[in-house]
N, C-alpha and C positions, 0 to 999 in steps of 0.2 A: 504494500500500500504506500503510496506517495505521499510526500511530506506535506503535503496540497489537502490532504483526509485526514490530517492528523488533528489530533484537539490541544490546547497549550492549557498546560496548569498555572492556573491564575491567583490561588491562593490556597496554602494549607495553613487550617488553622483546628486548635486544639477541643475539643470538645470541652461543653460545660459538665455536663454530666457525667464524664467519665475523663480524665485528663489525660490516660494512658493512650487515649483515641484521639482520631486526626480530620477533620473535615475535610476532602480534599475536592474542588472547586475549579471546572476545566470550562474554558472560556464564558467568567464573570460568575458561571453556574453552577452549585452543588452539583456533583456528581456522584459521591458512595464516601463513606467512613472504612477507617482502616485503623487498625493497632500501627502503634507507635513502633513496632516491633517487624509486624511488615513493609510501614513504610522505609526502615532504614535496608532491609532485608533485599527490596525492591530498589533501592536507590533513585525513588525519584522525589521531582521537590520542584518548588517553583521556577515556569519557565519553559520543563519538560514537555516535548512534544508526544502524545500517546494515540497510537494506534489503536481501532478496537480491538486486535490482536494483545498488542499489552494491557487494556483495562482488561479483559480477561482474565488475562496470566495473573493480572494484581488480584480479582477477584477470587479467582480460585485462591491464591496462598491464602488469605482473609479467610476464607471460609475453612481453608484446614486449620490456620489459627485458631478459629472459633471451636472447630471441633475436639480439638487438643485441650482446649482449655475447659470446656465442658466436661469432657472427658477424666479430667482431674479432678473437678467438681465434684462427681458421680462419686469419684472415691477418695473422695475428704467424707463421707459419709461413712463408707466399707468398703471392702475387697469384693472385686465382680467377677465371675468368671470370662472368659470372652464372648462368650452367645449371651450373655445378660446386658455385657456392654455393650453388642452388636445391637440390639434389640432398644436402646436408651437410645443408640444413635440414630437410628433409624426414625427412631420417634418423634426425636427433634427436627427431621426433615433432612439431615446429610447425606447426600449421595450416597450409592454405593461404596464407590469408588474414591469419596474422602472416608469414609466412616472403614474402609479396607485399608487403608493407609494407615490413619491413624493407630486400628487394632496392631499392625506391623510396629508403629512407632512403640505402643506400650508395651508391647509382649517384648522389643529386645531393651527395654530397657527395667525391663522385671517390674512393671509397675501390674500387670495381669497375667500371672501362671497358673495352667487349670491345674496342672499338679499340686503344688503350694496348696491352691484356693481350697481343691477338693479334701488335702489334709485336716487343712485351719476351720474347714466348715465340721466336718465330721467328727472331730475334737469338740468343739463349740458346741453340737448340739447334742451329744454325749451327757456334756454337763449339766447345759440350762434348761435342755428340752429331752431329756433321757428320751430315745428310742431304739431300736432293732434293727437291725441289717433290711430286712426288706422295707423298709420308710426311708431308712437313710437314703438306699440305693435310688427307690422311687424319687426325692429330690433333690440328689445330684447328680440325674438324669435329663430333671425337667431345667436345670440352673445349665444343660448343656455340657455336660460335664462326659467325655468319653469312657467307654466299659473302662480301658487300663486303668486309667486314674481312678476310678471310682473303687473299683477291685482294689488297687495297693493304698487306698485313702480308709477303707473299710477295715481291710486286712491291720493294718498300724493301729488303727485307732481301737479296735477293738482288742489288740495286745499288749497296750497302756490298762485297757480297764475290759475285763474280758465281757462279753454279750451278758452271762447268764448273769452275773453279776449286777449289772444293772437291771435286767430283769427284776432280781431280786428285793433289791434294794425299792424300786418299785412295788413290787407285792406287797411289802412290808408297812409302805406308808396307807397304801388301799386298805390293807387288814386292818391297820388305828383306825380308818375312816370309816371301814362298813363294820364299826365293834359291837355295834348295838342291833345289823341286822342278821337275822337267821343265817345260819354261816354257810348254806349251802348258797342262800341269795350272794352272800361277800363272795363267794369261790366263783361266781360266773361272772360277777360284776369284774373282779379283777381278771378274770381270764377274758374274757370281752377286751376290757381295757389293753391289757398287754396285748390282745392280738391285732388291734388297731394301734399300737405305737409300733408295729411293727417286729414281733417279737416271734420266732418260728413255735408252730403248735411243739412241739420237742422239748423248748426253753417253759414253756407255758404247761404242758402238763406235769413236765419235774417239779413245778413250783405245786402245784394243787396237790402232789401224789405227796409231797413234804409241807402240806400247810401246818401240819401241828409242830415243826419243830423250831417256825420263826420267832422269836423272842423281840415282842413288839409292845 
């Protein structure tokens, strides 16, 4: 494109609202805001002649800018796996293909490892939210999480603190809680329970066939 099509930047100036941003203003006229951080990135500045081949190119880094930074957003919150963050970015409206880039940008720079993630969850909910291999598996499936990981995130975490164990430890608190009702009702109530936190019938009948030896 000839220098005759091109458009001259007539003024950058700082935004009110946010000072880290840049008005930039191409013959007399607003034309797009841009990070302080793209505009140096980009190299241009008052005077500049820009093709719409270049406002493009500026646009697009702007907008992986943006998605970079949202992107870190998401996890000043918590840790994501990458189909969680994929799924946030997409949400927000970015391309494919910035919202693919980006995931590239954080995974080498270890800010999102499914491996990591699927560990740190599994532990996590061990704790706070005691359940069983087939719950855990179910959503670290759905958070996008592949069989390996899932398997050696299970496998670990349930070698820290074994299945039946928490099982247990679970029954125990249900048996204080159903003390007052007929104990055949408490022994379904907690086998119910336990097999919706995801607890295999195996772990679940050991507990009922040893109900009388908890000390609760």
């Amino acid at each position: 494109m000839d220098n005759a099509a091109k458009k001259e930047i007539t003024a950058v100036e700082i935004q009110v609202k946010n000072r880290k941003r840049r008005s930039i203003f191409v013959n007399g006229e607003f034309a797009f805001g841009v990070h302080e951080d793209v505009l140096l990135e980009q190299g241009i500045g008052v005077g500049d002649a820009l093709s719409e081949t270049d406002i493009a190119r500026i646009l697009d880094a702007e907008n992986r800018k943006q998605a970079k930074e949202k992107a870190l957003r998401i996890l000043s919150y918590r840790a994501r796996s990458e189909d969680e963050m994929r799924k946030r970015l997409r949400e927000a409206k970015f391309s494919d293909e910035v919202t693919e880039a980006t995931l590239e940008t954080l995974k080498r720079l270890s800010l999102i490892n499914d491996k990591e993630f699927a560990l740190s969850y599994a532990r996590h909910q061990i704790i706070t939210k005691p359940c069983g291999e087939f719950l855990l598996r179910r959503e670290l499936k759905n958070k996008g999480i592949g069989e390996d990981f899932i398997l050696a995130a299970i496998g670990e975490a349930f070698k820290e603190r074994p299945q039946a164990e928490v099982a247990r430890d679970l029954a125990r608190k249900k048996k204080r809680q159903y003390s007052s009702v007929d104990e055949a009702k408490a022994k379904k109530r907690t086998a119910d329970f336990l097999m919706r936190r995801g607890f295999s019938w195996d772990i679940v009948s050991e507990i009922l066939d040893n109900w009388e030896i908890y000390s609760l």
